[in-house]
C-alpha positions in Angstrom: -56.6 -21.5 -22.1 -54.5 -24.4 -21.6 -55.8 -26.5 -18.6 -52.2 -26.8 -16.9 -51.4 -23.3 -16.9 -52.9 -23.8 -13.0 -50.1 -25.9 -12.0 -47.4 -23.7 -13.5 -45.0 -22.2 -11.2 -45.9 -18.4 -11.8 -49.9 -19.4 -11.9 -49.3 -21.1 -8.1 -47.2 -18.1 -7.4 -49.9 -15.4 -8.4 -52.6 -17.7 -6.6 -51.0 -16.5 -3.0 -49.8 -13.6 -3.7 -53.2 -12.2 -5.2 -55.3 -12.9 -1.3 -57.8 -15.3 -2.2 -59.7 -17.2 0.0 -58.5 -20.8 -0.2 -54.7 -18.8 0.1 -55.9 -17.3 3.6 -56.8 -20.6 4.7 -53.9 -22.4 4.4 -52.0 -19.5 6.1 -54.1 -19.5 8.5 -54.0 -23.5 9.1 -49.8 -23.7 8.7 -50.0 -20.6 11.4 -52.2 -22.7 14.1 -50.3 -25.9 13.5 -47.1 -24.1 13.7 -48.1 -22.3 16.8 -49.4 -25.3 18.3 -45.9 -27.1 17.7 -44.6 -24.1 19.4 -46.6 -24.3 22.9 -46.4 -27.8 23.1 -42.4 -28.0 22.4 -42.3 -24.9 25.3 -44.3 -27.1 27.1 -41.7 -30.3 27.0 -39.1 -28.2 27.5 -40.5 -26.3 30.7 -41.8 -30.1 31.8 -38.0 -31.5 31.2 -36.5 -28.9 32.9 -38.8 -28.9 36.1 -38.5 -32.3 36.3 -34.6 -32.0 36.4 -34.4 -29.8 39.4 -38.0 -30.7 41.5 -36.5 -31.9 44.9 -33.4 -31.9 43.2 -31.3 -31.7 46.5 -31.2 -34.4 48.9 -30.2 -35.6 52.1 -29.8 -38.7 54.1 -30.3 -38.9 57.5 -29.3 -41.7 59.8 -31.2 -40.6 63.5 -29.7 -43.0 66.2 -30.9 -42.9 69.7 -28.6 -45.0 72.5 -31.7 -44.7 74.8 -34.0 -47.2 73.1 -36.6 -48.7 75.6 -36.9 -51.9 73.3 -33.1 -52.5 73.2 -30.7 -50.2 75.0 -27.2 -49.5 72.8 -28.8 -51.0 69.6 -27.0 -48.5 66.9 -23.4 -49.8 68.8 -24.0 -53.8 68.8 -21.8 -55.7 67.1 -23.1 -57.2 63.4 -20.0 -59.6 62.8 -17.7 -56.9 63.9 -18.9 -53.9 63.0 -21.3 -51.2 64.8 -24.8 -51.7 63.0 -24.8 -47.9 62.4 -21.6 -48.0 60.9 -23.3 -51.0 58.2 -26.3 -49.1 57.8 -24.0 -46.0 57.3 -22.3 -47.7 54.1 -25.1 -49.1 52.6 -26.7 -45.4 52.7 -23.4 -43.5 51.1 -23.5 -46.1 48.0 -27.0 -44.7 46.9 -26.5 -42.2 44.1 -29.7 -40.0 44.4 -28.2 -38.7 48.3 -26.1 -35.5 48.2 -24.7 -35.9 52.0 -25.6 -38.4 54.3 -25.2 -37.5 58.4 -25.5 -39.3 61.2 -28.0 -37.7 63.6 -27.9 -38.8 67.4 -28.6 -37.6 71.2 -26.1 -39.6 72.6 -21.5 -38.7 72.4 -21.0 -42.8 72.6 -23.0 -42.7 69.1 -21.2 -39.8 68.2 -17.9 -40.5 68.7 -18.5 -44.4 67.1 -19.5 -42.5 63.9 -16.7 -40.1 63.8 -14.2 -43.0 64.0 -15.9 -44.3 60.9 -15.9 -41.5 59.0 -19.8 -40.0 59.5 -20.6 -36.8 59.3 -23.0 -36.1 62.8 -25.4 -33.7 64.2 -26.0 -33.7 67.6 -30.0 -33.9 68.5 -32.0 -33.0 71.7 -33.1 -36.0 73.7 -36.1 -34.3 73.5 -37.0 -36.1 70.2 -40.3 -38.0 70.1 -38.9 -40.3 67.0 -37.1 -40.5 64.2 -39.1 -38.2 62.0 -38.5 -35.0 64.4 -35.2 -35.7 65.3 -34.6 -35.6 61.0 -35.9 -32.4 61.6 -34.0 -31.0 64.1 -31.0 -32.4 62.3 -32.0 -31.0 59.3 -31.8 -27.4 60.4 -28.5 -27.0 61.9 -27.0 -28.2 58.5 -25.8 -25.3 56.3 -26.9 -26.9 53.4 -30.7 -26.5 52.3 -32.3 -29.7 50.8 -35.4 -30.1 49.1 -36.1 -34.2 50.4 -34.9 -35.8 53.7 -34.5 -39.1 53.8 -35.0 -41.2 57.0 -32.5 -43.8 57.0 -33.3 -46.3 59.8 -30.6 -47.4 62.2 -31.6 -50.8 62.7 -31.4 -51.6 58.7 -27.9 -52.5 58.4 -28.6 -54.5 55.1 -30.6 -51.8 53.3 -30.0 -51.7 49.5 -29.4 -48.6 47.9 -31.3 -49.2 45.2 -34.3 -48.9 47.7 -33.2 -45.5 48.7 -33.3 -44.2 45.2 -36.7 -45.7 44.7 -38.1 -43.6 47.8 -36.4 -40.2 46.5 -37.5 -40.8 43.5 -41.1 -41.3 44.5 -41.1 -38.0 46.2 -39.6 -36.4 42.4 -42.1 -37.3 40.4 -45.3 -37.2 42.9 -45.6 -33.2 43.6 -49.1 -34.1 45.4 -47.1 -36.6 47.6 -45.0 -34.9 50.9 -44.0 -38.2 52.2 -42.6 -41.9 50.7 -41.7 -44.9 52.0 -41.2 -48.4 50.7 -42.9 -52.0 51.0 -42.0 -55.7 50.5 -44.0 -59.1 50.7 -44.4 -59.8 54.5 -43.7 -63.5 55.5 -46.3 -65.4 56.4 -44.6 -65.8 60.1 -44.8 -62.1 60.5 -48.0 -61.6 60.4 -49.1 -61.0 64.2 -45.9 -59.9 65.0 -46.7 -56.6 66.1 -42.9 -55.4 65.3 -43.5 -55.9 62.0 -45.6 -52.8 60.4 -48.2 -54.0 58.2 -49.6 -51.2 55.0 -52.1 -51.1 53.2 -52.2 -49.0 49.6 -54.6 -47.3 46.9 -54.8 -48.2 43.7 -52.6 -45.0 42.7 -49.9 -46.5 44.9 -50.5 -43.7 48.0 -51.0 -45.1 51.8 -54.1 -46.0 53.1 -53.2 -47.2 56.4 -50.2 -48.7 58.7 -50.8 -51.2 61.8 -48.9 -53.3 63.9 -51.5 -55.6 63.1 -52.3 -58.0 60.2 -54.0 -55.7 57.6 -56.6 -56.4 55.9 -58.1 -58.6 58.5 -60.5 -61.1 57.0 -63.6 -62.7 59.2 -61.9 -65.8 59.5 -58.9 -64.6 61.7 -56.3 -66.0 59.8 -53.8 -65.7 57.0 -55.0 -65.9 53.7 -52.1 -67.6 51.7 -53.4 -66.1 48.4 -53.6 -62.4 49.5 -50.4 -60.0 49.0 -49.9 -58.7 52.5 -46.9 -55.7 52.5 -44.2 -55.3 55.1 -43.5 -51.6 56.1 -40.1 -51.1 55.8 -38.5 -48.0 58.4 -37.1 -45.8 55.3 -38.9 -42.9 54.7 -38.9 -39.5 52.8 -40.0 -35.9 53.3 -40.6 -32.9 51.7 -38.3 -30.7 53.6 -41.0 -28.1 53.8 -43.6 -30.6 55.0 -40.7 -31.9 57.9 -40.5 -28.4 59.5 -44.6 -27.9 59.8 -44.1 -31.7 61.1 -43.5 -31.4 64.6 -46.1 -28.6 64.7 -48.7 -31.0 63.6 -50.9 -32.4 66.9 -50.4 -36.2 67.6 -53.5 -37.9 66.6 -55.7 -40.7 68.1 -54.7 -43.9 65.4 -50.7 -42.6 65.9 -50.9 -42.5 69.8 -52.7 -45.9 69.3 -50.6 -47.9 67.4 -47.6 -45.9 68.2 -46.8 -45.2 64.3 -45.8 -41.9 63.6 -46.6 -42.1 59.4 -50.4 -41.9 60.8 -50.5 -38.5 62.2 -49.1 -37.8 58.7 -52.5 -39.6 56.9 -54.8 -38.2 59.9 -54.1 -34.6 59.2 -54.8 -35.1 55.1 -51.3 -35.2 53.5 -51.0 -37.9 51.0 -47.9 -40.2 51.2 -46.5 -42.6 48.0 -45.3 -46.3 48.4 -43.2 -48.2 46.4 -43.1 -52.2 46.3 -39.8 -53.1 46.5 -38.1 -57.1 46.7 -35.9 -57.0 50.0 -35.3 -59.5 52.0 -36.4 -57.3 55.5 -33.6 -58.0 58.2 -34.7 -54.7 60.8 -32.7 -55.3 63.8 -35.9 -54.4 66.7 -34.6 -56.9 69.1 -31.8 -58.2 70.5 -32.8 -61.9 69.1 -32.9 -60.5 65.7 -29.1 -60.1 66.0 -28.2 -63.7 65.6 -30.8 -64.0 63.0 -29.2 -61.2 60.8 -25.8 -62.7 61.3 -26.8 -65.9 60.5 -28.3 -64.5 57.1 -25.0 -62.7 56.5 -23.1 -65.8 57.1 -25.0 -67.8 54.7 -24.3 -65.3 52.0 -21.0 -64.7 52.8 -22.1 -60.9 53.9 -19.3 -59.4 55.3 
């Protein structure tokens, strides 16, 4: 018998056809690799396509109260000749992850300022305890459903939109999270100002804690120059489905404490993702910080 007969082509073709062993196996093997192929490229393309539309549909929200007990009229004052609302309005509308942004206020001098700009508003209860519940109330009388509301603070004017995306975002691609917000470095002159919201984060990037006070606090009582402190900054995001249970939700001892209504979201067990961001924080909270921000613009040639 000639010894290369085994390679010919109708010696290999007899081999499997005839149901030997060694045949079975490799059948067997191409089937499990093939079918493993198969479940795992269902598996991107289930992945890919979740990921496409999870909190696909979004909303910007702008709450505005007249009433503020800090600074009466804030969203109108002037910022170099414009309402603040109306700046913090056209930062918001250049961010390409919202669908609609809406102003939402208690007050028809608000109102009627942001209808002569071009806003779309919803008219909230005065009954509002922040921003966070008046987002909500805002939320529901729109016809549109969303799947994340974003929190635009009022007193932001210089907000980058780049940050906005970063905070929907967050929310997209953390289904465990039902809250985001954003950080920066805080300035070392900031840090026992108790306007300024201090955070502190995991290592997974989720809140640990907010205070109006410097966090972490080291025994010695003052700055460390060396240690990365984080500025809260006011925007924040929701699962729309968390915001409606939101209001429902008791008001817990560390919120009613330091007045900070992200802690009654970390007091009751929901987790909440924070992104480090680079901005240069110019939150309007006083009217002092009005001259500062204008001075900043000017130097920039903001307009």
């Amino acid at each position: 018998m000639n010894p290369m007969s085994v390679c010919s082509p109708s010696s290999s073709s007899s081999s499997f056809s005839s149901g030997s062993p060694s045949s079975t196996k490799v059948w067997i093997v191409h089937g499990l690799v093939l079918g493993a192929a198969v479940a795992v490229g269902a598996h991107a393309y289930f992945f890919l396509r979740r990921s496409k539309t999870f909190r696909s549909r979004v909303v910007g929200i702008i709450p505005a109260r007249f009433a503020s007990s800090r600074f009466p009229g804030k969203p109108l004052v002037q910022i170099l000749g414009k309402p603040m609302i109306q700046r913090t309005w056209e930062r918001a509308k250049l961010a390409s992850t919202l669908d609609h942004v809406v102003v939402a206020t208690d007050d028809e001098k608000v109102a009627e300022c942001c209808r002569g700009f071009g806003a779309d508003v919803i008219m909230t209860s005065e009954s509002c305890q922040n921003g966070t519940e008046r987002c909500n109330e805002a939320v529901q009388k729109l016809q549109k459903k969303y799947d994340i509301v974003v929190n635009i603070q009022g007193d932001e004017p210089l907000i980058e939109p780049e940050i906005i995306d970063g905070v929907v975002k967050a929310l997209q691609t953390a289904p465990d999270a039902v809250f985001s917000t954003a950080v920066t470095s805080l300035k070392t002159e900031d840090a026992f100002d108790p306007n300024r919201v201090k955070c502190v984060v995991d290592n997974c990037g989720y809140a640990i804690y907010f205070s109006r006070g410097l966090i972490p606090y080291n025994k010695s009582g003052k700055v460390n120059p060396r240690f990365p402190y984080m500025l809260h900054l006011g925007i924040q995001g929701y699962a729309s489905k968390f915001l409606k249970i939101y209001p429902e939700l008791p008001p817990t001892p560390l919120q009613l404490e330091e007045d900070l209504e992200q802690l009654k979201v970390l007091e009751h067990g929901y987790k909440m993702k924070v992104i480090k961001v680079e901005h240069e924080a110019h939150g309007v909270d006083t009217p002092e910080d009005v001259e500062k921000i204008e001075s900043f613009m000017r130097e920039r040639n903001l307009s």
